[in-house]
C-alpha positions in Angstrom: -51.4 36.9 -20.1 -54.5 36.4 -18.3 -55.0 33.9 -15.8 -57.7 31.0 -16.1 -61.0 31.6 -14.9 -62.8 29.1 -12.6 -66.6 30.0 -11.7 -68.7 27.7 -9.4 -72.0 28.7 -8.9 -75.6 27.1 -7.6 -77.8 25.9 -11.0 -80.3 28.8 -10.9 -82.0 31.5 -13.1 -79.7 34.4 -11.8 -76.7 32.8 -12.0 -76.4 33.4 -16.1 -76.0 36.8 -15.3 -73.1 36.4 -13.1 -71.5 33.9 -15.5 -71.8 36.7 -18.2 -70.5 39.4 -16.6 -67.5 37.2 -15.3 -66.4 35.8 -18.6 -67.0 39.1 -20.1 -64.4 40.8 -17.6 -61.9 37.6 -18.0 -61.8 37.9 -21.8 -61.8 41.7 -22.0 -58.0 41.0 -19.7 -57.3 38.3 -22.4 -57.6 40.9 -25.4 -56.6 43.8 -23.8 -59.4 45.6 -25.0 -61.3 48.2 -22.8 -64.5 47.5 -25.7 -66.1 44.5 -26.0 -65.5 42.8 -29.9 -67.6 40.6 -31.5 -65.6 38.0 -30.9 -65.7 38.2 -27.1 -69.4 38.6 -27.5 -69.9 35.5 -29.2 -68.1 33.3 -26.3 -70.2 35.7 -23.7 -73.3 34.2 -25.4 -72.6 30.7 -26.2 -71.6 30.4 -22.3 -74.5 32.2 -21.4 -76.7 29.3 -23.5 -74.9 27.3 -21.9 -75.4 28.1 -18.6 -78.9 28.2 -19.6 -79.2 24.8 -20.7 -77.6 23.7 -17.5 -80.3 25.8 -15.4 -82.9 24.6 -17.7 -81.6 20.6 -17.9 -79.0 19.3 -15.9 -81.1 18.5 -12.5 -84.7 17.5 -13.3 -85.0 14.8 -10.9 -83.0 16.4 -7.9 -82.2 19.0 -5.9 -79.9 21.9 -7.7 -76.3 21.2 -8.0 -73.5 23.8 -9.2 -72.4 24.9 -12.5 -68.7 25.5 -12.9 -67.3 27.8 -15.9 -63.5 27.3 -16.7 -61.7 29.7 -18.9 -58.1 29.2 -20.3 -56.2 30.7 -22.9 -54.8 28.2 -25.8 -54.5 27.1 -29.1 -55.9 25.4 -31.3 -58.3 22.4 -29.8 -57.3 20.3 -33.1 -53.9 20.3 -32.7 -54.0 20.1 -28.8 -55.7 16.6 -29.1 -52.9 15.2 -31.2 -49.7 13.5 -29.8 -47.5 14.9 -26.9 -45.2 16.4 -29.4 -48.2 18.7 -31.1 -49.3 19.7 -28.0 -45.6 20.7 -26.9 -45.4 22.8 -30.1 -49.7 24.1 -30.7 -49.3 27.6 -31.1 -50.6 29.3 -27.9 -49.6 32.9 -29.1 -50.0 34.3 -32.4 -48.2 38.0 -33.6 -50.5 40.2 -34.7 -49.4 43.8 -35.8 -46.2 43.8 -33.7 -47.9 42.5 -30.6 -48.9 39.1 -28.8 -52.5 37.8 -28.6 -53.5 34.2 -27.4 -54.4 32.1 -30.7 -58.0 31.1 -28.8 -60.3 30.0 -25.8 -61.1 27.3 -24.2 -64.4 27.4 -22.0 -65.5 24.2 -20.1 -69.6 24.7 -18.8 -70.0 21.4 -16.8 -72.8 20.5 -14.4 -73.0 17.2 -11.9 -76.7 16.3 -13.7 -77.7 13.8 -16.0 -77.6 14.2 -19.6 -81.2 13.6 -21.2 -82.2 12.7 -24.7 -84.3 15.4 -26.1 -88.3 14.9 -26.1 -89.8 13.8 -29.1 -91.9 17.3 -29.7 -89.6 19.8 -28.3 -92.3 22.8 -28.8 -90.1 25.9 -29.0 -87.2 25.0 -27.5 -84.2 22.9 -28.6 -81.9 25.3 -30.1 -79.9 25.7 -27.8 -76.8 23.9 -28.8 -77.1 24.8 -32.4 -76.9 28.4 -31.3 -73.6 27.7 -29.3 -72.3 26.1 -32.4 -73.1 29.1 -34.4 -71.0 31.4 -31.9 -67.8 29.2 -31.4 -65.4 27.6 -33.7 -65.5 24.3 -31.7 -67.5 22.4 -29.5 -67.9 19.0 -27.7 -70.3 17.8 -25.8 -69.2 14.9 -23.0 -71.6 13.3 -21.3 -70.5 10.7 -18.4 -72.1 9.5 -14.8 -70.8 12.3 -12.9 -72.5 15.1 -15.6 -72.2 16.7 -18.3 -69.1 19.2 -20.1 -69.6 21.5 -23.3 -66.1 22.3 -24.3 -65.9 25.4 -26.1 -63.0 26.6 -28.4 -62.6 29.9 -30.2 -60.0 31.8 -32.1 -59.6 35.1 -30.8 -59.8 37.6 -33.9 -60.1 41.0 -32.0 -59.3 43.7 -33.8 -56.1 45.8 -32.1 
């Protein structure tokens, strides 16, 4: 099984790129596949928006802070939240075709800025967390004093 990811990196342009390529390299260990599926692809782009939005949002009013990407191997997010004994038994691995595969992802994209209400005429932009949504199975959004946290959760359906 692959070991959680933790990525901590200043909020700037060229660091979506590196945030890419790492979680790209952490779930390809996760899968086992030497090939990218379209499931990995989809959490390599909703963290990459992510990232993005982070870069683009998070520090408006001060000096650039970090951006920390957390990756770990679970189950399902609905059942995790429930009581201690449904988190004892949430299925971490499934069988597929003989062999073991983690049921999903987790991937935490957290910044130390300040969450902002969108402007009232966003122009082109805005999209962003509608495309995340469109990529992952799960996502929430908290927002508190010392940043913000998208929570990602996917179920891993690469094919063997």
């Amino acid at each position: 099984m692959a070991a959680d990811l933790e990525l901590v990196l200043p909020s700037e342009a060229t660091v979506a790129a590196q945030f890419r390529r790492a979680i790209s390299a952490w779930l390809h260990t996760v899968c086992g596949r030497r090939e990218p599926c379209e499931t990995c692809d989809d959490v390599v782009y909703a963290v990459s928006e992510a990232v993005t939005n982070c870069v683009d949002h998070a520090y408006p009013d001060r000096e650039r802070g970090p951006i920390t990407v957390r990756a770990t191997v679970d189950g399902d997010p609905a059942r995790d939240r429930g009581s201690a004994a449904d988190v004892a038994s949430a299925p971490v691995i499934v069988r597929t075709g003989g062999g073991r595969r983690p049921a999903g992802v987790t991937v935490s994209v957290s910044d130390e800025g300040r969450w902002r209400p969108p402007p009232a005429e966003p122009g082109d932009r805005g999209r962003g967390l509608r495309m995340i949504r469109a990529y992952v199975d799960s996502v929430e959004i908290v927002r508190g004093d010392s940043g913000t946290t998208l929570i990602l959760w996917c179920k891993l359906e690469c094919p063997e």
